[in-house]
N, C-alpha and C positions, 0 to 999 in steps of 0.2 A: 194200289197198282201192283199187278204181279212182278216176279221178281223178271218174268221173260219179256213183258212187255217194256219195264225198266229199260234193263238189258237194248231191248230194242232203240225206247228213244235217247237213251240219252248217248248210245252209240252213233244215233243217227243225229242228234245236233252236236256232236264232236267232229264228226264228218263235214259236217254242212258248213260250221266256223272255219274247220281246219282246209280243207278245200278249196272254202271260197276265200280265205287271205291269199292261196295258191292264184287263183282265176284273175284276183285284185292285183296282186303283183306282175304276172306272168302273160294274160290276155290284153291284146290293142284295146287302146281308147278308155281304160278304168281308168278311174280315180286315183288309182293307186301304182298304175302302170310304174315298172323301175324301182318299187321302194326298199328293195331290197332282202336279204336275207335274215337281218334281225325282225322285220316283223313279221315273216312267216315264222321266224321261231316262237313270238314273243305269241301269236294269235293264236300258234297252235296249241301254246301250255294254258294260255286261257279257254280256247276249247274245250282241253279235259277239263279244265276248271268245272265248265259249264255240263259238263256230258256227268263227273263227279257226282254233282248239285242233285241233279236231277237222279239220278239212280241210288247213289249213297241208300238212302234210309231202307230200301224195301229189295238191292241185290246185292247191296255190299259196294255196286257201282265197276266191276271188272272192267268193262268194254272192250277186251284184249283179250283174244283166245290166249297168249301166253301167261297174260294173270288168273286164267282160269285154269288153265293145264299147269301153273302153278301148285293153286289149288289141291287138285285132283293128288298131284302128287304126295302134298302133306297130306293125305287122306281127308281135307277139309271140307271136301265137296264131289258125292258119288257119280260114276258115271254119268246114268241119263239124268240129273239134274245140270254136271258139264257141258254135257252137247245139247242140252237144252239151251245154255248161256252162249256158246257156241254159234249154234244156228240163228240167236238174237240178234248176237254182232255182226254178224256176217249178212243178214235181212237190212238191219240198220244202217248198214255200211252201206248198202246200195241205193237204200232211199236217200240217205245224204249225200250222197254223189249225186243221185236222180234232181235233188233239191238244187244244187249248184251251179249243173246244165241250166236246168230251166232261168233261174237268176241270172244271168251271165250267158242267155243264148245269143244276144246280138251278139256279143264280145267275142264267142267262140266265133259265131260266123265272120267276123272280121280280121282275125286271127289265119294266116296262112300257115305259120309252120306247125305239121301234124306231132313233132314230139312238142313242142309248147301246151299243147292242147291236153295232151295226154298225160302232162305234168302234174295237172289238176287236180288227176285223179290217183296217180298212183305215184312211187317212186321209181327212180332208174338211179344206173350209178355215175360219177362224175367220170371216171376213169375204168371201163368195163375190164374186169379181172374178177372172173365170179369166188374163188378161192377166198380173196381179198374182200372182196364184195362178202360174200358169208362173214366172215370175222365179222365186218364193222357191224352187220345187223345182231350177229351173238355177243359181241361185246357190249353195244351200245344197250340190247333187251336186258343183258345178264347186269347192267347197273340198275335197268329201272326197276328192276322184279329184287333183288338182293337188298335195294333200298327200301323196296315198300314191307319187305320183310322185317324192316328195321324199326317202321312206323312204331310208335308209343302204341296208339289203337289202329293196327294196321288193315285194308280193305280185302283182307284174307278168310274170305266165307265166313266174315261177319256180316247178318244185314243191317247195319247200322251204317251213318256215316264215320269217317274216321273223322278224329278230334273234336269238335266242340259244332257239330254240325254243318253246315256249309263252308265255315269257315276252316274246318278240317284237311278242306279239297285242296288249298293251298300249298301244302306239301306238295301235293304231288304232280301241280301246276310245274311249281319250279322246279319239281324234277325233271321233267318234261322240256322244260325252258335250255336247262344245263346241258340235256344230253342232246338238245338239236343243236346248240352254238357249239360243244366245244365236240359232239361227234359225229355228228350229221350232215359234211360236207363232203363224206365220199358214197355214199349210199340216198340221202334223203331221208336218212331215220325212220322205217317204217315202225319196225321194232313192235309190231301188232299186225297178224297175220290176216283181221279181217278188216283194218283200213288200209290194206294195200288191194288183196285180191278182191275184196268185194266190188270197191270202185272200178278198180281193172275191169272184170269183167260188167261192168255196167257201163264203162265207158266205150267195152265192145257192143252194146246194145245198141244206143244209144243211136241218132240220128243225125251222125256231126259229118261233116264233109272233111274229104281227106284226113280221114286216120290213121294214125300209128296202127302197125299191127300190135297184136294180143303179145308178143314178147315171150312166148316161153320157156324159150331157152334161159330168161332172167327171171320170168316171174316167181316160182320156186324158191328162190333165195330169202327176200322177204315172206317167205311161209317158212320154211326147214329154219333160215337162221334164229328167229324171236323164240321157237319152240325151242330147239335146245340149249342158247341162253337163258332163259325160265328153266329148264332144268339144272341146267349146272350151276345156276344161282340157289336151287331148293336144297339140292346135294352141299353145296360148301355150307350152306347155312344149316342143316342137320348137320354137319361134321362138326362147325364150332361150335353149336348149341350144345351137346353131346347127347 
């Protein structure tokens, strides 16, 4: 498998898990209606588990334009091989949203309110204050991207898995796990700039009755924020590496 088409799937069954615990918790008449915000955190670190698994050996596994513009920045991965990674996530991101819809279309049609619906797919924030709102997506990216720089065999334009194969992904599960419980309750944790806007804009596609509008006075935030948290996580970690 190419490292693009990697890229692609295993962005888009991170999506598809991370998403649909969204739809299971958030949409009328599931299974899962009400269960709360520990297992959308807990489904979505297994997610990346699973999106990890799947890309690790043959991209390195990113799925996050911020761990790719990571990347890029330690010179670990040239431009058009980045925006190749890039445009993966961002394809993927929309087919696993695309995937979600479809699972979950009775749900959505019985679901009346249009921000529920739109929860699904992307994040909004708890308390709108975009200032505020940017922080928490730069803080919360600037731990995951500083950590993963910390990895023993970290997912930094190596194409291997990190650690001992699959079960390497595990780190970065509960990374993932950590930063939606303890910082994910003022933003949604996008903290990857192509599982927010990808699905956004496929959730404008899409065929749903009474929708949210497209948000753009918010949507930016989850793009600008994750990027320059990956940066200023690349920057401290050259400074104390020397």
């Amino acid at each position: 498998m190419t490292p693009f088409l990697s890229e692609l799937i295993g962005t888009a069954a991170m999506i598809l898990l991370g998403g649909g615990v969204v739809a299971n918790v958030v949409l009328q008449d599931t299974k899962g209606n009400n269960a709360g915000w520990i297992v959308i955190c807990t489904a979505w670190a297994m997610a990346v588990f699973v999106g990890v698994t799947i890309a690790g050996p043959y991209s390195g596994a990113h799925l996050n334009c911020a761990v790719t513009i990571a990347n890029l920045a330690l010179g670990k991965l040239d431009l058009q091989t980045s925006l190749s990674y890039i445009t993966a996530q961002f394809l993927g991101a929309m087919i696993g949203a695309a995937l979600v819809w479809l699972v979950y279309k009775d749900h959505f049609a019985r679901t009346q309110d249009a921000a529920t619906k739109q929860a699904v797919f992307c994040t909004s924030p708890a308390i709108r204050n975009l200032p505020v709102n940017l922080i928490s997506e730069v803080v919360g990216t600037f731990v995951l991207i500083f950590t993963i720089l910390h990895f023993t065999e970290p997912m930094m334009g190596d194409k291997t898995p990190i650690g001992l194969g699959s079960i390497g992904a595990i780190p970065v599960a509960f990374l993932v796990w950590v930063i939606g419980l303890s910082l994910g309750g003022t933003t949604g944790y996008a903290i990857n700039p192509a599982r927010d806007l990808g699905p956004r804009v496929m959730h404008a596609l899409l065929p749903i009755k009474n929708k949210a509008p497209f948000d753009v006075a918010y949507a930016w935030v989850p793009v600008i924020g994750p990027i320059v948290g990956a940066l200023l996580a690349v920057l401290l970690f050259v400074l104390i590496s020397g």
